[in-house]
N, C-alpha and C positions, 0 to 999 in steps of 0.2 A: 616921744611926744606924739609921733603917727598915728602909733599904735593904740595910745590912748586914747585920742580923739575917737578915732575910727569903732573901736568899741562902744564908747558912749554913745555913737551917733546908730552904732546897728541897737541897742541898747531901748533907745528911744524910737525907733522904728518899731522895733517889735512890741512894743508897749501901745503904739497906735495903732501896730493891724490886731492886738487884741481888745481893745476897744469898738474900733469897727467889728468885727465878728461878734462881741456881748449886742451891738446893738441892735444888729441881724438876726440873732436870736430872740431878740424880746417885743421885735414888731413883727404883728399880727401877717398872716398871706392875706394876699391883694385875692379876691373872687375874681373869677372872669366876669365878662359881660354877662349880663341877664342873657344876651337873645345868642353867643357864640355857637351855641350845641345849634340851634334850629339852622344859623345861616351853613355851619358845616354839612350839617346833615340835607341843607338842599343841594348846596353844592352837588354832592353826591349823588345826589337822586339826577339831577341833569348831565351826567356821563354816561353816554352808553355803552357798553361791551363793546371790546374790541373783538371782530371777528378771525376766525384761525385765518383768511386770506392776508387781511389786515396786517395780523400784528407779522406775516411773514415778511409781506412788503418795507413795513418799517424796520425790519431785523437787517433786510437789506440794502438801506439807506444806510442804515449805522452805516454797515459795510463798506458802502461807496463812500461816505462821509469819510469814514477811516482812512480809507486808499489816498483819498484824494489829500487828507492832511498829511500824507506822505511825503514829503518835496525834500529835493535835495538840497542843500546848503547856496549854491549860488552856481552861475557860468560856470565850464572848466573849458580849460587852455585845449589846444590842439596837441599839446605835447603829451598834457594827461590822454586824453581818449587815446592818442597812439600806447598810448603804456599800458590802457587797459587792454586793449587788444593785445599787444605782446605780452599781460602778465597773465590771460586767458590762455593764449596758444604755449607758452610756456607752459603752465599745469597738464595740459592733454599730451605733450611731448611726452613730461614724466611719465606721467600714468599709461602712456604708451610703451615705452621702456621698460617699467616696471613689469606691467604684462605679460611683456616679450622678456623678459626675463624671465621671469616667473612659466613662462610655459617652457622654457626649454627644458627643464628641469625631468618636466612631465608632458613632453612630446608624444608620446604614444599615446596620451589621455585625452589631450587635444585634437578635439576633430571635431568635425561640422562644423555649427555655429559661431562655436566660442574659440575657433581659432582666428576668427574674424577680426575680436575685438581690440586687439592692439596695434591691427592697421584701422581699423574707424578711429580709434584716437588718435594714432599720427597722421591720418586725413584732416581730422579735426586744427589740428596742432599746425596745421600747415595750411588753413582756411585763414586760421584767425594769427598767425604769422606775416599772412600775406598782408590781409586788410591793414593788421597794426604797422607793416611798412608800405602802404598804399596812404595811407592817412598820416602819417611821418611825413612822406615826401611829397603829396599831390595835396593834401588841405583838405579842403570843400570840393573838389574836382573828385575827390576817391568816395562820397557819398555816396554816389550812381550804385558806387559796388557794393556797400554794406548792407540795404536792406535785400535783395536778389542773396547773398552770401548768407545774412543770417537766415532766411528763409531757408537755404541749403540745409543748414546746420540743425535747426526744426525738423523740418522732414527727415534727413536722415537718424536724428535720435528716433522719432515716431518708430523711422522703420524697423530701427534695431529692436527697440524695444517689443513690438508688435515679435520676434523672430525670437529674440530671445525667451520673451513667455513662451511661446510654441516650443522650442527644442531645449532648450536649457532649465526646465520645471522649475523656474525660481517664483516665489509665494510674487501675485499679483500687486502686493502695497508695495514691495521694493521693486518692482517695475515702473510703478506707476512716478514713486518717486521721485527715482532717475529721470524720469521723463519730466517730472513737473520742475526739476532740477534745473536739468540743461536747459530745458524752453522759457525757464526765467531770467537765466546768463545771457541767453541769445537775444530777448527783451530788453534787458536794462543794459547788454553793452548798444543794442539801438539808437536807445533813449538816451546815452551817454552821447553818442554823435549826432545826437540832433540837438542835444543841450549845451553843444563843444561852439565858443563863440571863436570862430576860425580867422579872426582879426589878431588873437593875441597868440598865435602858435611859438612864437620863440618868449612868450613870459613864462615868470617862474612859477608856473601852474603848483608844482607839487609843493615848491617852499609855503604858499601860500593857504595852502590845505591848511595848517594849525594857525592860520590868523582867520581863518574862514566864522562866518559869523554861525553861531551854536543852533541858529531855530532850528534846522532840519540836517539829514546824514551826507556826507559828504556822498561821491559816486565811489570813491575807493572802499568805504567803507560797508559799500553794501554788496559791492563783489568782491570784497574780500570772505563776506559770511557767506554767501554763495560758493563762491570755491572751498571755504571749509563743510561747508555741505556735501558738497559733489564729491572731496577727497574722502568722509566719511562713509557716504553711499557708498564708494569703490570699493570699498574695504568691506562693507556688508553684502557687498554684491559677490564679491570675494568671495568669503568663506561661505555664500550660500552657494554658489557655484562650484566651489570645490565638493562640496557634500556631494550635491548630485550626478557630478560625473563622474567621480574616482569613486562610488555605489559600486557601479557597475562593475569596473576591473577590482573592486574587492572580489564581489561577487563570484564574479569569474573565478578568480585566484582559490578561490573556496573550492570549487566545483574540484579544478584540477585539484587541488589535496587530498578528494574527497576519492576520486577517481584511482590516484596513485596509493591511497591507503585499501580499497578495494586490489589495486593487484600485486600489494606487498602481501596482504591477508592471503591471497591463493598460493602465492610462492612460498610462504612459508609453512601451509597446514595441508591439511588435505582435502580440503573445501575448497568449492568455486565459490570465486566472490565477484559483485559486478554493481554496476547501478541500472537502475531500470527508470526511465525517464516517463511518466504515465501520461503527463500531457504537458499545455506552455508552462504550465508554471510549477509544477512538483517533482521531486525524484525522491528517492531512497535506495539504501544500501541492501541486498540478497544474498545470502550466503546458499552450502549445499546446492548449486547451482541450477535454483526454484528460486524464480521472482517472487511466490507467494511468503517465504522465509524472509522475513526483515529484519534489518539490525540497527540498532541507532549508534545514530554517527554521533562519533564525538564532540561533544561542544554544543549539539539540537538538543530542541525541547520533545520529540518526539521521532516515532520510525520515518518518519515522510518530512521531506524537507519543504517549505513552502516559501516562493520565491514571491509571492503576492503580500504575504506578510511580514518579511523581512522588509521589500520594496517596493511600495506601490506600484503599478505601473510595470513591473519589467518581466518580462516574459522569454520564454523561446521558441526563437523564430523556424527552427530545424524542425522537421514535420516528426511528429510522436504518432506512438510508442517509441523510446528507443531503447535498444538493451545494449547495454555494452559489460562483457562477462570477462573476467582474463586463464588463462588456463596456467597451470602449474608451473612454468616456467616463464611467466609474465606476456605472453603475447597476448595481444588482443584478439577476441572475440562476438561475434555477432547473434550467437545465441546462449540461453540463460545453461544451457551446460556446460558451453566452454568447448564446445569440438567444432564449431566452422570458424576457421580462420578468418580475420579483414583479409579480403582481397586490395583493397584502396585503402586509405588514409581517411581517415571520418572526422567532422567538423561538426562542432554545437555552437550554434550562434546565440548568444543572449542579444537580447535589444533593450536599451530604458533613455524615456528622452530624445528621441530621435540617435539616438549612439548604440550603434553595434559593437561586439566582441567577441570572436570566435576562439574557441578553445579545438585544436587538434590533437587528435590520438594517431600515431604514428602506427602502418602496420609492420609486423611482424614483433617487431620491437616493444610495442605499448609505449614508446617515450613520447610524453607530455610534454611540447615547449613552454 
């Protein structure tokens, strides 16, 4: 019986929106106004161009407009800001860890700079540890310490970063990043303790978060995409720093190969073989013990190996010419015949990045560490 009705009634519905559309169809369009086009067209003529200063100034009001319709959802507790500071200094712990893990692995590779960087994060980590139980236990009284503390935290990214560019060749945007990264975390946990109403420290801040009224973003949830930021930066900051440091002890590793396959060739033939270092940044392999005799090394694109093309930037620091030849039963030698013995043990420094790596030829022996 429902079902019936309900059919008739869509039935009869549809029967009157095709009446209404027949009747739409068969009456005439309405003209505009006589006078519409003229009053548009003055309009128009009484707007004047916006000037390029102009429309930047207004591009940058949006801007501010924007920021400003930013607001976070309402008060947080005293409980919250201590959390956000401890769920801060927590993440830098990790990532300090991780680091330090990560570099034992490859402790010979770490040097200079970026053996720095997983004590600035457990500096970090123990900055904003501190604050987050300063602000737990003292209230409104541990204020005094947070903006001097995030100020800390600011500058010292600045600094890293400023150092890091210099010795670690990592591409300027993810510098810059990191930078604009942390100095937004150091910001908004600010802003977090100055928005923290330190009357209600023992309410239930965090239960309260999902009754929180929807116009704007809670604080948790804008440091939490911050810290998913910062742990993705890591990660990019990562593998672009491993690129450029372990370059160089490839590099290296090459050389020595290059060098022991040069005094396998003499011990096994009747040829001196050797490498002749022409200046910072080229060498190649000589046979018939004449530097002018070249041979290409296995694996190159040509007789002359180029260390400017393989890696921007990385040179040797050991004053050129150098010839290093081996004589028939493997010793080292200091000229391209192969008859004056190393008196000493000889060292080729490569440099890239502010990072040095010396490669040794042992005398008497030729052994290559």
């Amino acid at each position: 019986m429902f079902a019936k009705d309900k059919n008739r009634f869509d039935c009869q519905m549809e029967e009157k929106y095709s009446q209404i559309i027949e009747i739409i169809k068969e009456s005439a369009p309405l003209p505009p106004p006589a006078d519409f086009t003229r009053k548009v067209m003055a309009r128009l003529a009484g707007v004047e161009p916006v000037a390029a200063g102009s429309s930047i100034r207004l591009f940058l009001t949006g801007l501010q407009d924007d920021f400003k319709s930013l607001r976070f959802a309402r008060k947080i507790s005293g409980a919250e800001c201590s959390f956000y500071f401890f769920l801060t200094g927590v993440f830098y712990l990790v990532l300090g860890a991780v680091l330090m893990a990560g570099f034992v692995d490859a402790a010979a590779a770490m040097t200079g700079w970026l053996k720095f960087q997983p004590w600035i994060a457990l500096l970090n980590s123990l900055l904003f540890l501190a604050l987050g139980f300063s602000l737990g236990r003292e209230g409104a009284q541990a204020l005094r310490a947070v903006k001097p503390g995030i100020l800390f935290f600011i500058v010292l990214t600045l600094i890293n970063g400023v150092f890091t560019q210099i010795f670690l060749n990592i591409p300027l945007a993810i510098t810059l990043g990191l930078i604009v990264t942390n100095a937004m975390m150091g910001l908004l946990l600010l802003l977090a303790a100055q928005k923290t109403d330190w009357s209600a420290r023992s309410g239930n801040g965090l239960e309260k978060t999902a009754h929180a009224h929807m116009g704007g973003f809670t604080m948790l949830e804008v440091i939490a995409v911050v810290l998913i930021i910062g742990i993705i930066g890591a990660i990019v900051v990562s593998r672009a720093t491993s690129t450029s440091t372990f370059s160089l002890k490839s590099q290296a590793d090459v050389i020595r190969t290059h060098l022991r396959y040069a005094q396998t060739r003499s011990m096994n033939t009747s040829s001196v073989y050797g490498l002749i270092f022409g200046n910072a940044t080229t060498y190649s392999l000589f046979y018939d013990g004449d530097t002018a005799k070249k041979w290409t090394l296995v694996g190159e694109d040509g007789q002359e190996v180029n260390l400017a093309s393989k890696t921007p930037g990385m040179t040797i620091l050991t004053e050129t010419p150098i010839t290093v030849a081996f004589d028939s039963i493997g010793r080292p030698c200091t000229d391209q015949a192969g008859t004056t013995l190393q008196s000493v043990n000889r060292t080729i420094t490569l440099s890239f990045a502010g990072e040095t790596e010396t490669i040794t030829i042992t005398k008497n022996t030729g052994f290559i560490p």
